[in-house]
C-alpha positions as CSV (number, residue, x, y, z in Angstrom):
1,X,31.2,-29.6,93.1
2,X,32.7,-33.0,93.5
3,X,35.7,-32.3,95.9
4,X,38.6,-35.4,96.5
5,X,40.6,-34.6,99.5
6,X,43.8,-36.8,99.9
7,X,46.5,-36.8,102.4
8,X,49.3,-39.1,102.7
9,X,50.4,-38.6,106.3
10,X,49.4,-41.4,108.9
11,X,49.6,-39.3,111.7
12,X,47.5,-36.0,113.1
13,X,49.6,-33.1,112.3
14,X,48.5,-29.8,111.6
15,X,47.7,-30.6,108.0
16,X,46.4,-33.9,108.3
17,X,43.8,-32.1,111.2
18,X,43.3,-29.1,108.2
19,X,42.3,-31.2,106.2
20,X,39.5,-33.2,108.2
21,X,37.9,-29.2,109.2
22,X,38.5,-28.3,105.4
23,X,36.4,-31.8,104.2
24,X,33.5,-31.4,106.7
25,X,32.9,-27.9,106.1
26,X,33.0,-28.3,102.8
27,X,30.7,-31.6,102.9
28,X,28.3,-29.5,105.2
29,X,28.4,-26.8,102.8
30,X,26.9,-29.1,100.3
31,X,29.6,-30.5,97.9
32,X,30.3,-34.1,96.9
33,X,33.3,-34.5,99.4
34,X,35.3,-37.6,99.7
35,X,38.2,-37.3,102.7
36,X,41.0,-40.2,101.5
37,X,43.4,-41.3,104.1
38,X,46.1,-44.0,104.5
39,X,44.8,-47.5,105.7
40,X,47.3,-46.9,108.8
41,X,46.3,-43.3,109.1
42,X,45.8,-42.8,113.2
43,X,43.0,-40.8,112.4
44,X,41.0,-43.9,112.1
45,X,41.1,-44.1,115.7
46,X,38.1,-41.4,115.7
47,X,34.7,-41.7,114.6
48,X,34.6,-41.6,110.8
49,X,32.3,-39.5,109.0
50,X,30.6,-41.1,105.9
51,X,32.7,-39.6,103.2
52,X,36.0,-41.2,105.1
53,X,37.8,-43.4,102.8
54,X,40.2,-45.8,103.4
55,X,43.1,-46.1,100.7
56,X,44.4,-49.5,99.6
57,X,47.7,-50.4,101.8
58,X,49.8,-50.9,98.5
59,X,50.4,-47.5,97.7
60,X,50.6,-48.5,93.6
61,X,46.7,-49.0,93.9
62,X,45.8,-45.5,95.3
63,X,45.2,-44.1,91.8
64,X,42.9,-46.5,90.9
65,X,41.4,-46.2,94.4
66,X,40.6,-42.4,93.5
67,X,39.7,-43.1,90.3
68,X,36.9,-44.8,91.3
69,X,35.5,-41.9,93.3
70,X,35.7,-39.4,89.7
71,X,32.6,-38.7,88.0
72,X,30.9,-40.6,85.6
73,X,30.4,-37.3,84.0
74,X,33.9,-35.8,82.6
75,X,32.4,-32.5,82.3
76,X,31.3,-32.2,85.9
77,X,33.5,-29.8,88.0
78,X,36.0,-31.9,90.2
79,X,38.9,-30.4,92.9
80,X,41.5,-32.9,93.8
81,X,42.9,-31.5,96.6
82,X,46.3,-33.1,97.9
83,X,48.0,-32.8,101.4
84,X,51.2,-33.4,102.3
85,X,54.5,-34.3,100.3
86,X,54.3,-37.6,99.0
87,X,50.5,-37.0,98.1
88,X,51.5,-34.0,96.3
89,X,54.0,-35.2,94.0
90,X,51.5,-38.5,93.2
91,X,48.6,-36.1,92.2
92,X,51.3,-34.1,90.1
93,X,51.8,-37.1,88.2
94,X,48.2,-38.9,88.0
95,X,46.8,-35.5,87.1
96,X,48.7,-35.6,83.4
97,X,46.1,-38.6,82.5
98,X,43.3,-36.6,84.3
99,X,43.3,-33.3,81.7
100,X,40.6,-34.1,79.5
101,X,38.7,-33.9,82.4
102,X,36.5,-31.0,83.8
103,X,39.3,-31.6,86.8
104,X,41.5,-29.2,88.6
105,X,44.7,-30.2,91.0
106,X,45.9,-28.4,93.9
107,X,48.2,-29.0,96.7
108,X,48.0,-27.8,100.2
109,X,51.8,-26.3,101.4
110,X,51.9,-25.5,105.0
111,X,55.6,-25.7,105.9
112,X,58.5,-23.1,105.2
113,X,61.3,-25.4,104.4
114,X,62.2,-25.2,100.8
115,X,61.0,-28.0,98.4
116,X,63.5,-31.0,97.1
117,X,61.9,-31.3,94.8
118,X,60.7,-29.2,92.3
119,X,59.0,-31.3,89.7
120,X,55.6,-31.6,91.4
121,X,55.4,-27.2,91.7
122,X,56.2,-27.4,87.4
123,X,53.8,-29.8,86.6
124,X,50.7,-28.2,84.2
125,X,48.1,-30.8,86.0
126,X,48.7,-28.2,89.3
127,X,46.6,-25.5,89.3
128,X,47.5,-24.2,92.6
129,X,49.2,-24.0,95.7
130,X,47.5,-23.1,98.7
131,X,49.8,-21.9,101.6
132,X,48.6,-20.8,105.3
133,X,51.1,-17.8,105.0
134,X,53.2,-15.2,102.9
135,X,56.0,-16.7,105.0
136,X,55.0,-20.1,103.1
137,X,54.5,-18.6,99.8
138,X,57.8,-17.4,99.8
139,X,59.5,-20.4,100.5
140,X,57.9,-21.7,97.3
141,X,58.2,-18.6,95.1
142,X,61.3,-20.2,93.5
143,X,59.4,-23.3,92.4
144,X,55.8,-23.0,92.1
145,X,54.9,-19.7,89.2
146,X,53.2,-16.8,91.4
147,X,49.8,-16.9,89.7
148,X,49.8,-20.4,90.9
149,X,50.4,-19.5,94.6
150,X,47.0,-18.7,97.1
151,X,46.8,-17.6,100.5
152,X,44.5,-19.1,102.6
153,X,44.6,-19.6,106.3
154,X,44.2,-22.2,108.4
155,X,40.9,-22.8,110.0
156,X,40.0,-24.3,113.6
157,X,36.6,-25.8,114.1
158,X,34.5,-24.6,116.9
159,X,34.7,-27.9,118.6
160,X,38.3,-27.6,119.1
161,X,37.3,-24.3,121.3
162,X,34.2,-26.1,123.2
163,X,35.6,-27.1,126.9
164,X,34.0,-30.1,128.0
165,X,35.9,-30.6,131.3
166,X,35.1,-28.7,134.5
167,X,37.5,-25.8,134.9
168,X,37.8,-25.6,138.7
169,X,37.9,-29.5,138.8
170,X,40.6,-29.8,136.3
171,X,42.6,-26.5,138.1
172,X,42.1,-28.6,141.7
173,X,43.7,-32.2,139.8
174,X,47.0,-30.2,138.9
175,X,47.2,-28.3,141.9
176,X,46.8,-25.3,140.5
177,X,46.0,-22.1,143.0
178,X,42.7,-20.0,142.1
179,X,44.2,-17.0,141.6
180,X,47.6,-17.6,140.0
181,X,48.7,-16.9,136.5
182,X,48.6,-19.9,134.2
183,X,50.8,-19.9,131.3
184,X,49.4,-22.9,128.2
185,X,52.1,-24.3,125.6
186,X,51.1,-27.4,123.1
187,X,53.9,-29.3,121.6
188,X,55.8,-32.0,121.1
189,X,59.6,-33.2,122.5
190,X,61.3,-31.4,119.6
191,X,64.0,-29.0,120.2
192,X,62.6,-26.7,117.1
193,X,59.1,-26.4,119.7
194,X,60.6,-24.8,122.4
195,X,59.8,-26.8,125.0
196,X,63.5,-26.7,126.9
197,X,63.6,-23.4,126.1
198,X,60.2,-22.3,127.8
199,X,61.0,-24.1,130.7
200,X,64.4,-22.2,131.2
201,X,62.7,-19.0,130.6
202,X,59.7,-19.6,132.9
203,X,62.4,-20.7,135.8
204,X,64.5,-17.6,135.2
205,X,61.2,-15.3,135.2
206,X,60.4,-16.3,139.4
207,X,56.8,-16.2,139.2
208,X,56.6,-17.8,142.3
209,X,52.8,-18.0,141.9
210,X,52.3,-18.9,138.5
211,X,51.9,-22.0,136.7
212,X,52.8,-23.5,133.2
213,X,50.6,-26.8,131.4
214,X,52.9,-28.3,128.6
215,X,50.5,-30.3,126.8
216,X,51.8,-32.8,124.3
217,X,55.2,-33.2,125.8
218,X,56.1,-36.6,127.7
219,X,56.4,-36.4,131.3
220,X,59.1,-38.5,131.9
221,X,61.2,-37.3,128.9
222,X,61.2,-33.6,130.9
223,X,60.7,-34.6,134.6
224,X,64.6,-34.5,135.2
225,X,64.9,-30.9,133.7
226,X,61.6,-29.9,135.4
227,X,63.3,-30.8,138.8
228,X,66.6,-29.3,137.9
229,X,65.0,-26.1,137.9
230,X,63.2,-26.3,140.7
231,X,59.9,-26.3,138.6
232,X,58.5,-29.6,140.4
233,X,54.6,-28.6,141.2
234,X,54.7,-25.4,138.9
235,X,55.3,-26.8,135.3
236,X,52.8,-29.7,134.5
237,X,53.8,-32.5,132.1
238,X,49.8,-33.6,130.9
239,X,51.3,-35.4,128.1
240,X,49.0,-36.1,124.3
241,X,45.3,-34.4,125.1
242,X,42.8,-34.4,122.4
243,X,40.8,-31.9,123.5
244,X,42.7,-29.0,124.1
245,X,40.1,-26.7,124.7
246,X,39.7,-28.1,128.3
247,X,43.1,-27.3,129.0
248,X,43.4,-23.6,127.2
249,X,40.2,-22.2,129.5
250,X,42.5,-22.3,132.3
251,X,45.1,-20.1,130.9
252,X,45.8,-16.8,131.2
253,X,48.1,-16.6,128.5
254,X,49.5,-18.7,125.5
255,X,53.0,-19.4,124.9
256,X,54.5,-20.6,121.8
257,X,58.4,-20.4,121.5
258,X,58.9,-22.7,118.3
259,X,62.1,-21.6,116.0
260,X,60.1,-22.5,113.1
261,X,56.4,-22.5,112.1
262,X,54.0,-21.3,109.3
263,X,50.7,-20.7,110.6
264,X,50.2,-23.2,114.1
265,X,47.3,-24.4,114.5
266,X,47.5,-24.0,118.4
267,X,48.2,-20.7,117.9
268,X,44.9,-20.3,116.3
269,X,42.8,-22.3,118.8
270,X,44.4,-20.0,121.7
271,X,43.5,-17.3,120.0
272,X,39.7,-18.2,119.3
273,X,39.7,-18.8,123.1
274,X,40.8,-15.0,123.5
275,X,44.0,-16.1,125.2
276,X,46.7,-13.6,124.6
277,X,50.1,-14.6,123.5
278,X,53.9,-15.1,124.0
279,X,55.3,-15.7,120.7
280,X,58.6,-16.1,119.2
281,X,58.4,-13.7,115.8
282,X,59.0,-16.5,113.2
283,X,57.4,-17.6,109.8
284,X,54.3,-16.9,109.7
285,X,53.8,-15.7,113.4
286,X,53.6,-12.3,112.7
287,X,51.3,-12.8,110.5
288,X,48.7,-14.1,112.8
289,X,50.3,-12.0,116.0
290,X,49.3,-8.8,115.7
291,X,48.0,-6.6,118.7
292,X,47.2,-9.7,120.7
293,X,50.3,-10.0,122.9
294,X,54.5,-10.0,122.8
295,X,56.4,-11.1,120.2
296,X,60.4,-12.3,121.2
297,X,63.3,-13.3,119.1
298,X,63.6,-16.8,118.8
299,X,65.4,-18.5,121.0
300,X,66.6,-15.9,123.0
301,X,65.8,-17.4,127.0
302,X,66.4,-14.2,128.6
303,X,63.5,-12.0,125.8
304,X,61.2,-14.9,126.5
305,X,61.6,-14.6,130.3
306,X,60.9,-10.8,130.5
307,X,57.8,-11.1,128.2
308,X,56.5,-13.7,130.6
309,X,56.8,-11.6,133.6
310,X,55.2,-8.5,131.5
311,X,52.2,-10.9,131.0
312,X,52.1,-12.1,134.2
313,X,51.7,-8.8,135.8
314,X,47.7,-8.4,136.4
315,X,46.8,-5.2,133.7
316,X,44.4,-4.1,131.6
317,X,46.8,-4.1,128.9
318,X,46.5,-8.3,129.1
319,X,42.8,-7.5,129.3
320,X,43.0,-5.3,125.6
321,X,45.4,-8.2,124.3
322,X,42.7,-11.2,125.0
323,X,39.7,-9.1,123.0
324,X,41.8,-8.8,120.4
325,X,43.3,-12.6,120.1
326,X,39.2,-13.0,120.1
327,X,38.4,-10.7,117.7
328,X,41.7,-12.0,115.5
329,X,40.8,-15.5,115.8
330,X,37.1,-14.7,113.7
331,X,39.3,-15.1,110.6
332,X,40.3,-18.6,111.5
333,X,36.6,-20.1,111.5
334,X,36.0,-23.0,109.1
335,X,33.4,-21.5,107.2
336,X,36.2,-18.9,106.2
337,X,38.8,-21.0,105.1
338,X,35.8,-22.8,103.1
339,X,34.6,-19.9,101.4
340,X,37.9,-19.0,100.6
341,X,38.5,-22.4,99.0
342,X,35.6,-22.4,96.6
343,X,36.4,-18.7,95.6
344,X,39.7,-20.9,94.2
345,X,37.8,-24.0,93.0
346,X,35.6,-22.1,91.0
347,X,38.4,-20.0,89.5
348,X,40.0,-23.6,88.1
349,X,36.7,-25.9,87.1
350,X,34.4,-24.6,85.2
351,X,31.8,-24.1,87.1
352,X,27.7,-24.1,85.5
């Protein structure tokens, strides 16, 4: 099946990052796959695989650009498969001229704020809407017409669960002691992550012995709260890593306080690393929480504090909640998101 993959975003968010796992497992399961991303896309910064594409800078030209990568063959069965809003609403359009075509449009929808605008969710060239959650499909369940709308959840590659720094090495650089508790959250500087929040909450707790890796927040941006609370040496600013995986096999437990998420991919890559969690019960969460460790209201300082005292405590009930983030996170493989995909792709090309 020839499969076009095209995202609009320029940076690595979690849909820009599903849709590189989604094109290489697809392309390693054998379809024709081309990945199309921005000129200015920061993914170019890693090593492109050979269906990469680089779209023309002038927006106007990026129909012709994927044009070009159609078959010569109307008949043969072709997925164009759009990420992200402003690549949605352009394959809602170009897909009109596309329908004598053996060609079938979809969009991927991984956010639960409600659409502006509707337009792109009517269109007849969109065949469907793929969503990570049921939180996410019903945020769209007022635009998009139900037999339109697919599960499928996100996927994390098994390189994004492959440590390939030295655990004791890496606990010795942050000065963290052998034996203490470590708590992991990845995010960003945005209120809506939690990052103030978690740091109030992990103060309040007194784990005097425990330690907490913020990965992805800026150092400076948080040093002055970090010493207002008396954190200095216990919560560890490590700023934008790539490979997360290095920093997650030091944990003891995962924490992600957002106010507002679908289906995280950190959460999922925690969870493959049998890392149980502290989670705030929002979105999609408890969709993917389930057995595998505490959910809190969001926001609330003082819920998230007590649930990271109760999962500090050595037990063998944080034992039973780590095998089961493991055995959760065999959903979120690739080659399952994959298989789900061409379930849908067949169900929309005809397929010989």
């Amino acid at each position: 099946m020839r499969i076009l993959i095209i995202t609009s975003s320029t940076n690595r968010s979690g849909g820009t990052r599903q849709a590189l796992y989604q094109a290489k497992g697809l392309a390693d399961r054998g379809h024709a796959v081309s990945l199309c991303l921005p000129a200015d896309s920061s993914c170019w910064e890693f090593q492109p695989e050979p269906y990469w594409r680089r779209l023309p800078e002038n927006k106007r030209r990026w129909r012709a650009a994927l044009e070009t990568l159609l078959p010569a063959n109307p008949d043969e069965p072709t997925i164009v498969h759009a990420f992200h809003n402003k690549a949605v609403k352009l394959v809602a359009w170009w897909g009109l001229f596309w329908r004598r075509r053996n060609l079938a449009c979809v969009a991927h929808r991984g956010v639960l704020f409600r659409p502006n605008n509707p337009l792109p969710y009517l269109s007849p060239a969109m065949k469907a809407f793929i969503v990570n959650s049921q939180a996410c499909a019903k945020a769209i369940s007022l635009y998009a017409p139900q037999g339109k709308i697919r599960v499928v959840a996100n996927a994390v590659p098994d390189e994004r669960i492959t440590p390939q720094a030295d655990p004791m090495a890496l606990r010795r650089s942050l000065g963290l002691d052998d034996a203490a508790p470590c708590f992991i959250y990845i995010g960003n500087n945005t209120p809506l992550k939690g990052a103030g929040l978690l740091l109030r909450a992990f103060a309040a707790a007194r784990l005097p012995q425990a330690g907490l890796i913020l990965i992805g927040t800026d150092p400076a941006r948080w040093q002055g709260l970090t010493e207002e609370l008396g954190l200095t040496g216990r919560a560890r600013h490590v700023g934008h890593v790539e490979n997360v995986a290095d920093y997650l096999q030091l944990g003891d437990a995962f924490v992600f306080p957002t106010g507002l998420d679908s289906s995280p991919n950190t959460l999922l890559e925690a969870m493959r690393m049998g890392l149980p969690v502290v989670a705030t019960d929002v979105g999609g969460v408890p969709e993917i929480v389930n057995g595998n460790g505490i959910l809190v209201r969001p926001g609330d300082a003082a819920a998230l504090s007590r649930a990271l005292t109760d999962m500090a405590a050595p037990s063998e009930q944080r034992a039973a909640w780590s095998r089961a983030s493991r055995e959760l996170g065999r959903k979120y493989t690739v080659n399952a998101r994959c298989q789900a995909l061409e379930t849908i792709y067949a169900s929309l090309a005809r397929v010989p």
